[in-house]
N, C-alpha and C positions, 0 to 999 in steps of 0.2 A: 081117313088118311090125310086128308089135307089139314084138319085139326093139329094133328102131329108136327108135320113140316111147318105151319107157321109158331105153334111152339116153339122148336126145338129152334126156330129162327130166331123169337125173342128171347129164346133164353141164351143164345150162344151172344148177341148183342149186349144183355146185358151183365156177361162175365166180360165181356170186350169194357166196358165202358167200366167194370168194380174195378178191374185189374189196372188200368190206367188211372184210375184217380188214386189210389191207394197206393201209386209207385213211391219208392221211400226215395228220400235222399240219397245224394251220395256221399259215403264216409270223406273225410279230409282227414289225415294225418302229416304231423308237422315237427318238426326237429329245428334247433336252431345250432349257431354254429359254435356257441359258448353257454354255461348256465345261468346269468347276468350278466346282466348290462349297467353299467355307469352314467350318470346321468353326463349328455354330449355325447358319448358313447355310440358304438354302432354294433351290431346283428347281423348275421344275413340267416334268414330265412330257406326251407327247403320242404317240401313234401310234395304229398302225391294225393288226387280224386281219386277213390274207388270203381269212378265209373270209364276210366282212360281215354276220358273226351281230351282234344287236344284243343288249349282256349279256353276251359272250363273258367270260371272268375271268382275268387276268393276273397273275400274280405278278410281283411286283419283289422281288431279292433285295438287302441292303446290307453291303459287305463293308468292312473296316478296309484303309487307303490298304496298297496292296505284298500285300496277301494276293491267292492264287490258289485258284482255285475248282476 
């Protein structure tokens, strides 16, 4: 019987620890306020974290027209 209980103790540990490494990102979706931009030109930016942490930190990257990432 005790066999069992410390089983069933590593095994609940280490769905604790699969579950946690294996958490996915959080989506990021994004709209802007026009469909280009002009070069001097300005944008504003808007969306939303899947995860609705409030402070989440988003990078935005800016790339030169034709380049790929």
């Amino acid at each position: 019987m005790r066999r069992t209980g410390v089983f069933v103790a590593v095994l609940a540990v280490t769905l604790l620890v699969a579950t946690a490494g294996s958490a996915a990102r959080p989506a990021v979706t994004i709209s802007l306020s026009r469909p280009s931009v002009v070069y001097g030109g300005s944008v504003s930016l808007s969306g939303k974290v899947s995860n609705n942490k409030a402070g989440e930190t988003v990078d935005v990257l800016a790339e030169p027209s034709g380049a790929t990432s």
